[in-house]
C-alpha positions as CSV (number, residue, x, y, z in Angstrom):
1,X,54.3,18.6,44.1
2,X,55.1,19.1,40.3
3,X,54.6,15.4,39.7
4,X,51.3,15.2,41.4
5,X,50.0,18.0,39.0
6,X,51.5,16.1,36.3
7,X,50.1,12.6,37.2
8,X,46.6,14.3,37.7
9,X,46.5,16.1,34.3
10,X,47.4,12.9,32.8
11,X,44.6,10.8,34.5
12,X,42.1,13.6,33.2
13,X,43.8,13.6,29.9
14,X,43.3,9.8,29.8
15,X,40.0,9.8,31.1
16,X,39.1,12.3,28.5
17,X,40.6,10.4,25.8
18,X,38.8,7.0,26.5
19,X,35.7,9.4,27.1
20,X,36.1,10.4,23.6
21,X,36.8,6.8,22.2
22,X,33.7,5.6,23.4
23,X,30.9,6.1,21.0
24,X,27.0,5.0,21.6
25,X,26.4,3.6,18.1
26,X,22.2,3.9,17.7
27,X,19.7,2.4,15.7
28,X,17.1,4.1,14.6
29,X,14.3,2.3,12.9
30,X,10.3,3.7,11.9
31,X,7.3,2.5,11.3
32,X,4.4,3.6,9.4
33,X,1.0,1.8,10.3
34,X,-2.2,3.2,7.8
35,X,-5.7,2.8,7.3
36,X,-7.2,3.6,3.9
37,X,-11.0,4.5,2.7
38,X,-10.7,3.3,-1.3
39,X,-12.6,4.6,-4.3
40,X,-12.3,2.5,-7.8
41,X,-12.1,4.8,-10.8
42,X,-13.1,2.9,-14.3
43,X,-14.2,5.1,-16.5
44,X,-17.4,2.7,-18.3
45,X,-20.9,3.2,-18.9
46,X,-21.2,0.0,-18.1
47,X,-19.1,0.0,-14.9
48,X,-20.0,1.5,-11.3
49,X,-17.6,2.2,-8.5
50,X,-17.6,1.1,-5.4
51,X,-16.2,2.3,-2.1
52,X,-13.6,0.1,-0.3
53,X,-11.2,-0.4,2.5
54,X,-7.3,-0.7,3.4
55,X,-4.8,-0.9,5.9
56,X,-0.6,-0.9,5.6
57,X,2.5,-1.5,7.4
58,X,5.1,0.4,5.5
59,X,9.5,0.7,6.8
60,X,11.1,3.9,5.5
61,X,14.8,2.9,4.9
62,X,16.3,6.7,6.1
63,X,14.9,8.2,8.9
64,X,14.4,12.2,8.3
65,X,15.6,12.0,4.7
66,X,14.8,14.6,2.2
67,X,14.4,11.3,-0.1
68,X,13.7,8.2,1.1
69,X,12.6,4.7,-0.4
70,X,9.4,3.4,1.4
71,X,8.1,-0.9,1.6
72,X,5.4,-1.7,2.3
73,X,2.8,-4.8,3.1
74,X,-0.7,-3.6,2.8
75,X,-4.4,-5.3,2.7
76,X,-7.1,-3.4,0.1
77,X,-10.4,-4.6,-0.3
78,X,-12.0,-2.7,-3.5
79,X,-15.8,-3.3,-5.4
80,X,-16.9,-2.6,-8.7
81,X,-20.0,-3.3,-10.2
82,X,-21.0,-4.3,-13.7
83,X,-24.6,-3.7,-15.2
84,X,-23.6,-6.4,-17.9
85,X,-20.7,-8.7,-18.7
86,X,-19.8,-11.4,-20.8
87,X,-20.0,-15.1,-19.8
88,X,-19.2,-17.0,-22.8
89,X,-21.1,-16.5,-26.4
90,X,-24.7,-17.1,-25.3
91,X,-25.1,-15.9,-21.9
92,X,-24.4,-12.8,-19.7
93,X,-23.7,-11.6,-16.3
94,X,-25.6,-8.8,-15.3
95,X,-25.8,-6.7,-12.2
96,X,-22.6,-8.1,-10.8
97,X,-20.4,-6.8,-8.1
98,X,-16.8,-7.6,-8.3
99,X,-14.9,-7.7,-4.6
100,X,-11.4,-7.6,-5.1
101,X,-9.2,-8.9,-1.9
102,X,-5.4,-8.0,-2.4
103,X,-2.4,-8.7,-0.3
104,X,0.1,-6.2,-1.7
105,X,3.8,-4.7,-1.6
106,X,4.1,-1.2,-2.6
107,X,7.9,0.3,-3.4
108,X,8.3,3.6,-3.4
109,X,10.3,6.8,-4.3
110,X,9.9,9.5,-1.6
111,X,10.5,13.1,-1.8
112,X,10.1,15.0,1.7
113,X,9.9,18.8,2.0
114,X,9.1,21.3,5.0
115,X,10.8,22.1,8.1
116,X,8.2,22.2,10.9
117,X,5.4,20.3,8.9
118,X,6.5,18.0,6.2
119,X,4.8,17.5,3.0
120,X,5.9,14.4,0.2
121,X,5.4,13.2,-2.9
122,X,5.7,9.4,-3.5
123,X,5.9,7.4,-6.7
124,X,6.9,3.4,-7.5
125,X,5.3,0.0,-8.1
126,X,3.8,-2.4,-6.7
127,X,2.8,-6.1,-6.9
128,X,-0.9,-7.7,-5.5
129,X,-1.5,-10.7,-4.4
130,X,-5.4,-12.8,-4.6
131,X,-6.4,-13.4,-0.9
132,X,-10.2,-13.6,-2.0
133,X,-11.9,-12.1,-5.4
134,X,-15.8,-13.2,-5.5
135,X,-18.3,-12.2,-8.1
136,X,-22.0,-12.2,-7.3
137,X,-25.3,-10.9,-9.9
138,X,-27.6,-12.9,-12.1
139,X,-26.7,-15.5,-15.3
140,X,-29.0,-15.0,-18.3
141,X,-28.4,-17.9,-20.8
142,X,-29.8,-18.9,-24.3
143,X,-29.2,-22.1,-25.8
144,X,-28.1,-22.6,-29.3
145,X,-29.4,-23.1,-31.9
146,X,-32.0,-20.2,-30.6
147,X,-35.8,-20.7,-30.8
148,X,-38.9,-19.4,-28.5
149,X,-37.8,-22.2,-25.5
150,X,-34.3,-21.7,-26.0
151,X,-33.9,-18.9,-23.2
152,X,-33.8,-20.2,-19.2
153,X,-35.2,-18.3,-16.5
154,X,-32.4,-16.2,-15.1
155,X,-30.8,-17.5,-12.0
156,X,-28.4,-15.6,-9.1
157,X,-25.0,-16.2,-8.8
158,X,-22.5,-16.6,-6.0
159,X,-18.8,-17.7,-7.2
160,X,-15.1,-17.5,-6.2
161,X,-13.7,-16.3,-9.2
162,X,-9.7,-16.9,-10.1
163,X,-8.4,-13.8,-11.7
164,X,-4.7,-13.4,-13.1
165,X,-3.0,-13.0,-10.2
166,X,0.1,-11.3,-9.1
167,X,-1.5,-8.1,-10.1
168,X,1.4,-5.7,-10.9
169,X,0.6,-1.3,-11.5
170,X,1.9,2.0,-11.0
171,X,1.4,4.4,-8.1
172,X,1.5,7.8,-6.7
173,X,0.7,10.1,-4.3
174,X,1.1,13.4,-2.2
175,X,0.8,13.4,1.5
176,X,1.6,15.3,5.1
177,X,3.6,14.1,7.9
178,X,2.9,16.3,11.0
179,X,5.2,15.7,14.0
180,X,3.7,15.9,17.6
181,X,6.6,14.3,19.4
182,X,9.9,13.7,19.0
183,X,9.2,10.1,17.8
184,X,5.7,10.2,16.5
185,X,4.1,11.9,13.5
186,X,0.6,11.9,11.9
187,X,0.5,11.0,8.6
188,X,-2.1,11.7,6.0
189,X,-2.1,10.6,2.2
190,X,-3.9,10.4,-0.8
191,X,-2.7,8.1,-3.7
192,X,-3.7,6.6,-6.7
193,X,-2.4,2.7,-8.2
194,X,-3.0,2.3,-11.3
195,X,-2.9,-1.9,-12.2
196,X,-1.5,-2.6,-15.6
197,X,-2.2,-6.2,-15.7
198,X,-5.7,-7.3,-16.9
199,X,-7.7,-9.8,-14.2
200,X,-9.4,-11.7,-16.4
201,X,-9.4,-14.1,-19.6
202,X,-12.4,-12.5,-21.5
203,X,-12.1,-11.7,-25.4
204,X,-15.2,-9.1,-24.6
205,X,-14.6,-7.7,-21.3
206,X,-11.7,-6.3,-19.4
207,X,-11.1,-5.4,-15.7
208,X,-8.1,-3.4,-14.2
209,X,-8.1,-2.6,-10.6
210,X,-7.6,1.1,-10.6
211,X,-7.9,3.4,-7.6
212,X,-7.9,6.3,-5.2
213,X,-7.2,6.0,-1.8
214,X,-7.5,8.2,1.0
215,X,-5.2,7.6,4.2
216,X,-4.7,8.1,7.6
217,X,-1.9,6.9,10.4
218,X,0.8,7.7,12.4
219,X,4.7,7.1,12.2
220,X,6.5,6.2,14.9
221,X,10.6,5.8,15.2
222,X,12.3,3.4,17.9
223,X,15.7,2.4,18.7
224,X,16.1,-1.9,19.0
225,X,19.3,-1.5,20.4
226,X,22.3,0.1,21.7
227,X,26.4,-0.6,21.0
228,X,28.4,0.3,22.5
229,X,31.9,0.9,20.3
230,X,36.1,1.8,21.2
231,X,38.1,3.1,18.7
């Protein structure tokens, strides 16, 4: 009888011990998906802003981190528009709107603070891409040497226009991430990129793509797969 107690503690003792030794390893990864509503800021009397659009995919690398770094891929679209600009030494743009189509990757530095609600602040770089930049007003030329016939009628124009591209600036930002399930949270952001690089080759004029955006989205975390691992 003794050795039936004993040989049945040692099967739960083993059982419990390889119990023990196997650990479910888990991956978790998140996603944040955004949409954007974009507001140029260039502080000219010559310049007005213009409303534009966005949208991101961005990968936090720690999940639930007080700081985490954040990449992203995102798509803005941004307008500005010019009541005069230069187009060489006798002739000038004027009324011309500037659309600015980026393909960009933000990096960021993010600071996460709350318990029940979070609230962040992010700051980084980030690098744009030309997809499409289009510029569209009205050419006024003289010809030199200047007399009474040497000014043409004015004439619209339509053109794809080749800016300095990659497009490299600043960013940062304050947002909210509001959980309302264990694996989803709302996110909403407002940033500001600041581009440091000048778009185009004009001794007279200058543009910089600078910004505000307002954002809204959701986060959601998800595990690709499951190990199984013995010690």
């Amino acid at each position: 009888m003794k050795h039936h107690f004993l040989i049945l503690f040692f099967i739960i003792v083993s059982s419990q011990f390889l119990y023990t030794q196997e650990l479910e390893k888990k991956t978790l990864y998140s996603l944040e998906v955004m949409i954007s509503l974009n507001r140029t800021t260039v502080a000219d009397e010559n310049t007005h802003n213009r409303f534009g659009f966005g949208a991101g995919l961005y990968y936090p690398f720690f999940d639930q981190k007080r700081c985490n770094l954040v990449v992203g891929l995102e798509y803005n679209k941004n307008n500005m528009f010019f009541e005069y600009i230069s187009a060489g030494k006798y002739s000038t743009k004027y009324n011309t709107t500037y659309n600015i189509n980026n393909i960009g990757i933000p990096v960021c530095f993010r600071v996460n603070m709350g318990k029940k609600v979070f609230f962040f602040v992010e700051a980084g770089t980030f690098v744009d891409f030309a997809i499409s930049r289009r510029e569209k007003g009205m050419y006024h030329i003289i010809y030199f040497p200047y007399t009474t016939n040497s000014e043409m009628p004015d004439r619209p124009f339509d053109n794809k226009i080749s800016f300095r591209t990659p497009d490299f600036g600043l960013q940062g930002g304050i947002g909210l991430r509001i959980p309302i399930h264990q694996k989803y949270e709302i996110l909403i952001k407002g940033d500001y990129k600041w581009c440091i690089t000048n778009l185009i080759n004009n001794y007279y004029d200058s543009i910089r793509n600078k910004y505000w955006r307002f954002s809204v989205g959701f986060k959601t975390s998800f595990n690709l797969k499951k190990k199984k691992i013995y010690a």
